[in-house]
C-alpha positions in Angstrom: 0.0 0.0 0.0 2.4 2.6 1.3 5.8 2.7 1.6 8.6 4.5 3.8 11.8 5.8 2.4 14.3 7.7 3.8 16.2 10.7 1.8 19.0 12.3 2.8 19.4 15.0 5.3 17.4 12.3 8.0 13.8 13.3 5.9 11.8 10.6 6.0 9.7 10.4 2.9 6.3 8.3 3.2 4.9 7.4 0.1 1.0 7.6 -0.3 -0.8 4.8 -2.7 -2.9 5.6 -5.7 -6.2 5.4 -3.6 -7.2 6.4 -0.1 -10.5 6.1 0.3 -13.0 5.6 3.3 -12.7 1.5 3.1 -8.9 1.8 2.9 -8.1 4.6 5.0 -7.3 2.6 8.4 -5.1 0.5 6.6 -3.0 3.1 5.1 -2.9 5.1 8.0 -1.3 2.0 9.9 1.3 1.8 7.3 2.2 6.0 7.0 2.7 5.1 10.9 4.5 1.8 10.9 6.9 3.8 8.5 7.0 6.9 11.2 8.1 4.2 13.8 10.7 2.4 11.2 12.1 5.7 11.1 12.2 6.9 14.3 16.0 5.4 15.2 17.8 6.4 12.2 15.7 9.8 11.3 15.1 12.7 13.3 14.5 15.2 10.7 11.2 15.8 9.0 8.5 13.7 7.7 7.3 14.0 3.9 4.0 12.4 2.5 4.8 11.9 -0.9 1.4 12.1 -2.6 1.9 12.1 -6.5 0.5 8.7 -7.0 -2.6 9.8 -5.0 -5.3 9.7 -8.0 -8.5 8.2 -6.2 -9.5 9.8 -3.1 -11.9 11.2 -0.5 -11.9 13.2 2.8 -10.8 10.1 4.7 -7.3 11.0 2.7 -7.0 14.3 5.0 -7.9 12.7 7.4 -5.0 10.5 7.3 -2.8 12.8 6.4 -3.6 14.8 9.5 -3.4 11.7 11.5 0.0 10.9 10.2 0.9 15.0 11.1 -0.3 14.5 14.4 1.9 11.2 14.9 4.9 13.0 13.5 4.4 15.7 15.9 4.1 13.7 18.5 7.3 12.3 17.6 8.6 16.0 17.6 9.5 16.1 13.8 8.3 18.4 11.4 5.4 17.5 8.4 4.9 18.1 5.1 3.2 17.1 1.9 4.6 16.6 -1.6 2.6 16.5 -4.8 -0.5 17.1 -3.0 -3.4 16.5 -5.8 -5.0 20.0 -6.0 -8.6 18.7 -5.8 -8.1 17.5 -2.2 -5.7 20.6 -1.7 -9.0 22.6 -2.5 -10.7 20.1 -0.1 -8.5 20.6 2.4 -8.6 24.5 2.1 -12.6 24.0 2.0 -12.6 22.5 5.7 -9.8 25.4 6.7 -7.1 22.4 7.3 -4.9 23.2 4.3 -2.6 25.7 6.6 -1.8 22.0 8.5 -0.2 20.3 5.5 2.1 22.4 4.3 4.1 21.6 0.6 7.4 19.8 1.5 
Protein backbone atom coordinates (compact mmCIF):
# COMPACT_ATOMS: atom_id res chain seq x y z
CA UNK A 1 0.00 0.00 0.00
CA UNK A 2 2.37 2.64 1.29
CA UNK A 3 5.76 2.70 1.63
CA UNK A 4 8.56 4.52 3.77
CA UNK A 5 11.83 5.76 2.44
CA UNK A 6 14.28 7.74 3.81
CA UNK A 7 16.17 10.70 1.85
CA UNK A 8 19.03 12.31 2.80
CA UNK A 9 19.39 15.02 5.31
CA UNK A 10 17.42 12.28 7.98
CA UNK A 11 13.78 13.34 5.88
CA UNK A 12 11.80 10.64 5.96
CA UNK A 13 9.73 10.35 2.94
CA UNK A 14 6.29 8.33 3.24
CA UNK A 15 4.86 7.40 0.07
CA UNK A 16 1.02 7.62 -0.26
CA UNK A 17 -0.78 4.75 -2.69
CA UNK A 18 -2.91 5.64 -5.68
CA UNK A 19 -6.16 5.38 -3.59
CA UNK A 20 -7.24 6.40 -0.10
CA UNK A 21 -10.54 6.13 0.31
CA UNK A 22 -13.01 5.59 3.26
CA UNK A 23 -12.67 1.52 3.08
CA UNK A 24 -8.88 1.76 2.88
CA UNK A 25 -8.06 4.60 5.01
CA UNK A 26 -7.32 2.57 8.41
CA UNK A 27 -5.07 0.45 6.57
CA UNK A 28 -2.99 3.06 5.15
CA UNK A 29 -2.93 5.08 7.99
CA UNK A 30 -1.29 2.04 9.92
CA UNK A 31 1.28 1.80 7.29
CA UNK A 32 2.22 5.95 7.00
CA UNK A 33 2.66 5.08 10.95
CA UNK A 34 4.49 1.78 10.94
CA UNK A 35 6.87 3.80 8.49
CA UNK A 36 7.01 6.87 11.20
CA UNK A 37 8.07 4.22 13.76
CA UNK A 38 10.72 2.36 11.25
CA UNK A 39 12.10 5.71 11.07
CA UNK A 40 12.20 6.88 14.27
CA UNK A 41 16.03 5.39 15.24
CA UNK A 42 17.76 6.44 12.24
CA UNK A 43 15.67 9.84 11.32
CA UNK A 44 15.07 12.71 13.34
CA UNK A 45 14.52 15.20 10.67
CA UNK A 46 11.17 15.80 9.02
CA UNK A 47 8.46 13.65 7.74
CA UNK A 48 7.26 14.00 3.87
CA UNK A 49 4.05 12.42 2.46
CA UNK A 50 4.84 11.92 -0.94
CA UNK A 51 1.43 12.13 -2.60
CA UNK A 52 1.91 12.09 -6.48
CA UNK A 53 0.54 8.75 -6.98
CA UNK A 54 -2.56 9.82 -5.05
CA UNK A 55 -5.31 9.72 -7.96
CA UNK A 56 -8.54 8.21 -6.17
CA UNK A 57 -9.49 9.82 -3.11
CA UNK A 58 -11.91 11.15 -0.46
CA UNK A 59 -11.89 13.24 2.81
CA UNK A 60 -10.80 10.13 4.68
CA UNK A 61 -7.33 11.01 2.74
CA UNK A 62 -7.04 14.26 5.01
CA UNK A 63 -7.94 12.68 7.42
CA UNK A 64 -5.03 10.47 7.27
CA UNK A 65 -2.79 12.81 6.45
CA UNK A 66 -3.58 14.81 9.46
CA UNK A 67 -3.43 11.69 11.51
CA UNK A 68 0.01 10.85 10.22
CA UNK A 69 0.86 15.04 11.14
CA UNK A 70 -0.26 14.52 14.41
CA UNK A 71 1.87 11.17 14.94
CA UNK A 72 4.86 12.99 13.55
CA UNK A 73 4.40 15.73 15.89
CA UNK A 74 4.12 13.75 18.52
CA UNK A 75 7.26 12.32 17.57
CA UNK A 76 8.56 15.97 17.61
CA UNK A 77 9.47 16.06 13.85
CA UNK A 78 8.35 18.43 11.42
CA UNK A 79 5.40 17.54 8.44
CA UNK A 80 4.91 18.10 5.06
CA UNK A 81 3.17 17.07 1.94
CA UNK A 82 4.59 16.56 -1.62
CA UNK A 83 2.59 16.51 -4.82
CA UNK A 84 -0.52 17.13 -2.99
CA UNK A 85 -3.43 16.46 -5.77
CA UNK A 86 -5.04 19.99 -6.05
CA UNK A 87 -8.62 18.73 -5.82
CA UNK A 88 -8.08 17.53 -2.24
CA UNK A 89 -5.69 20.57 -1.72
CA UNK A 90 -8.99 22.60 -2.46
CA UNK A 91 -10.73 20.13 -0.13
CA UNK A 92 -8.49 20.64 2.40
CA UNK A 93 -8.59 24.49 2.07
CA UNK A 94 -12.55 24.05 2.00
CA UNK A 95 -12.62 22.52 5.68
CA UNK A 96 -9.85 25.36 6.67
CA UNK A 97 -7.09 22.36 7.28
CA UNK A 98 -4.89 23.20 4.34
CA UNK A 99 -2.61 25.72 6.65
CA UNK A 100 -1.83 22.01 8.48
CA UNK A 101 -0.23 20.28 5.54
CA UNK A 102 2.14 22.37 4.30
CA UNK A 103 4.06 21.61 0.62
CA UNK A 104 7.38 19.82 1.47
Amino acid sequence: MSRSQTADAGATTLVLPAEITFGKAAACRDMLVQGLDASAGRRSGPVVADASALAVFDSSALAVLLDCRREALVRGRAFAVRSLHDGLAGLAKLYGVDTLLPAG
